[in-house]
C-alpha positions in Angstrom: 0.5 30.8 0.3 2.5 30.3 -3.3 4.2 27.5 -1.5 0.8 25.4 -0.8 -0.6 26.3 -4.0 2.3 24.3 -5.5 2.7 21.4 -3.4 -0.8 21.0 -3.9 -0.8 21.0 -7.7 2.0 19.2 -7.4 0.2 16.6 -5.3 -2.9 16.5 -7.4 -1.3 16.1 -10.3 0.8 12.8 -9.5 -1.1 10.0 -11.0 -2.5 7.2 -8.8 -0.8 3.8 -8.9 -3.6 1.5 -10.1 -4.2 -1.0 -7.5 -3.1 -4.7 -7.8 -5.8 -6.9 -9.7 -5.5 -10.4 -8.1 -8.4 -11.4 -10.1 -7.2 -13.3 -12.4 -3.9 -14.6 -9.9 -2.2 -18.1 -9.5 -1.5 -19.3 -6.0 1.9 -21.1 -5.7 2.5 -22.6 -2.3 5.9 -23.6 -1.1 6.2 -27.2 -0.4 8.0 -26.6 2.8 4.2 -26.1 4.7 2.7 -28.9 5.5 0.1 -30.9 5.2 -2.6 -30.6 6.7 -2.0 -26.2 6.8 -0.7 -26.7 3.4 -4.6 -27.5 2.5 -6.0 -25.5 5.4 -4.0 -22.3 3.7 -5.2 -22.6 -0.1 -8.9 -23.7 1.1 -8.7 -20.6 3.5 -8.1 -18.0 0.6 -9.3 -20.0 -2.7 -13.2 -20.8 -0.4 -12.9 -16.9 0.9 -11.9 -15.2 -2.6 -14.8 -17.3 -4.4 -17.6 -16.9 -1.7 -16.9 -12.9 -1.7 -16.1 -12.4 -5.9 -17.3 -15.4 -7.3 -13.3 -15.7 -8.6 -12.2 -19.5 -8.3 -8.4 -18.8 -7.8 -6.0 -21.1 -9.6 -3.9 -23.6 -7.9 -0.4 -23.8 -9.6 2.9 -25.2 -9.9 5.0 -22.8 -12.2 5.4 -19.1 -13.0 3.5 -19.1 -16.4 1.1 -16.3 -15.2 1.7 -12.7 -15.1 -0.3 -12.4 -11.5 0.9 -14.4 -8.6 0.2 -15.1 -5.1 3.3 -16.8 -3.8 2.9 -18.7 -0.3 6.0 -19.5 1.5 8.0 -19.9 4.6 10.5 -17.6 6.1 13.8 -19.4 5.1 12.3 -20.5 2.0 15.0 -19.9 -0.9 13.5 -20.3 -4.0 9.7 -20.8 -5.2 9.4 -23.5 -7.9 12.7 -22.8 -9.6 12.5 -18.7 -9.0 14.5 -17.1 -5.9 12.2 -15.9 -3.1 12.6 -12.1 -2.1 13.5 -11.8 1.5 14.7 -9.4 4.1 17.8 -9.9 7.0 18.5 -7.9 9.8 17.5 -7.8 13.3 13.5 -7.3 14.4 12.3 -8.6 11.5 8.3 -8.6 12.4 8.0 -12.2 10.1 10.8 -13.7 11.5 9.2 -14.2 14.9 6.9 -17.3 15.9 3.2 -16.3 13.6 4.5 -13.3 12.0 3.9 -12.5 8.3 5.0 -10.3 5.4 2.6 -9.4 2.8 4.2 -7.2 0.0 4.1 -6.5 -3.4 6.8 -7.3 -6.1 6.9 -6.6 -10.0 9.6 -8.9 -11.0 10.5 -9.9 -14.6 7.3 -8.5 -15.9 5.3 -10.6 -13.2 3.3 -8.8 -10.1 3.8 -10.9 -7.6 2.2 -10.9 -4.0 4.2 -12.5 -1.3 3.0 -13.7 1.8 5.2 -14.9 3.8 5.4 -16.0 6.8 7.6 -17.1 10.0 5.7 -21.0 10.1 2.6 -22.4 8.9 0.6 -20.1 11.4 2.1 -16.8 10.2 1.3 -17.9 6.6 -2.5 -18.2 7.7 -2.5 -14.9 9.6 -1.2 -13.5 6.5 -4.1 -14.5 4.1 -6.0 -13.3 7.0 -4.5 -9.9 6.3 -5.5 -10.4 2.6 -8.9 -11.0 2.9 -9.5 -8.0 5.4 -7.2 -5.7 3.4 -8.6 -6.2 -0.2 -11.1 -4.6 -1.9 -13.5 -7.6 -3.2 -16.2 -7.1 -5.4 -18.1 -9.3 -8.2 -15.4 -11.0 -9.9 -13.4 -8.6 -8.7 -10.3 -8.5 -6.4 -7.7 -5.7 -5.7 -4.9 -5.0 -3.1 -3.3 -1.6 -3.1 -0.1 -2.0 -5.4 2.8 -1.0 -2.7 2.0 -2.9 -0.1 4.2 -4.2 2.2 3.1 -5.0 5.6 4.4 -7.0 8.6 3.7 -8.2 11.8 4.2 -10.7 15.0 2.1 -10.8 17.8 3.7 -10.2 21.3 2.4 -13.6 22.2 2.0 -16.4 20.3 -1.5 -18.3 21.1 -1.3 -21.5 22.8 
């Protein structure tokens, strides 16, 4: 009985990480997707963002903001002059033909939000995962801070 008492004030009394506030975000986009699903991507999550907050989303080129949604390929090696966090090993989920990874990164003072994905499609599916995951309200858009979060379908659609 002690021992629940504890681990629940423990638990209680752990502060909650504040979620990630993409509201005021830059979207960098690797050049290696391309056209047209480098505009199809952006338009997806820029039209989406603004229709459901009312946030237009900047479009971007360089690392100047402190909030950043980073677009890229699997393979990718750096982002506009910055290295690109990536995993190896086998099984990687995002690796595969239209899988994604969408995870969090605090990086030289800088939140960033990769999604990343295995092609062009997987980069789609991850914004996808966004826009169903976050919490959106007027002017308003969060993403819970630790998340990291991949998948691949069994199939890929034809």
């Amino acid at each position: 009985m002690i021992l629940l008492f504890v681990v629940l004030t423990y638990s209680c009394s752990q502060p909650a990480k504040e979620p990630l506030d993409l509201s005021k975000s830059t979207i960098l986009i690797s050049p290696n997707i391309k056209l047209p699903m480098h505009e199809t991507v952006v338009n997806v999550l820029t039209e989406e963002v603004a229709k459901r907050t009312g946030i237009e989303l900047e479009r971007g080129d360089n690392w100047d903001n402190t909030t950043i949604i980073a677009l890229i390929i699997e393979g990718d090696s750096e982002l506009y002059g910055r290295p690109v966090s990536a995993r190896t090993g086998d099984k990687i989920p995002e690796l595969k033909k239209e899988g994604y990874r969408i995870f969090h990164e605090n990086k030289n003072g800088k939140d960033i939000l990769w999604i990343s994905g295995a092609d062009e499609r997987g980069v789609l599916y991850g914004i996808g995962k966004l826009l169903r995951t976050a919490e959106m309200l007027d002017n308003k858009i969060t993403i819970t801070n630790n998340i990291d979060y991949s998948t691949s379908p069994e199939y890929t659609i034809r």
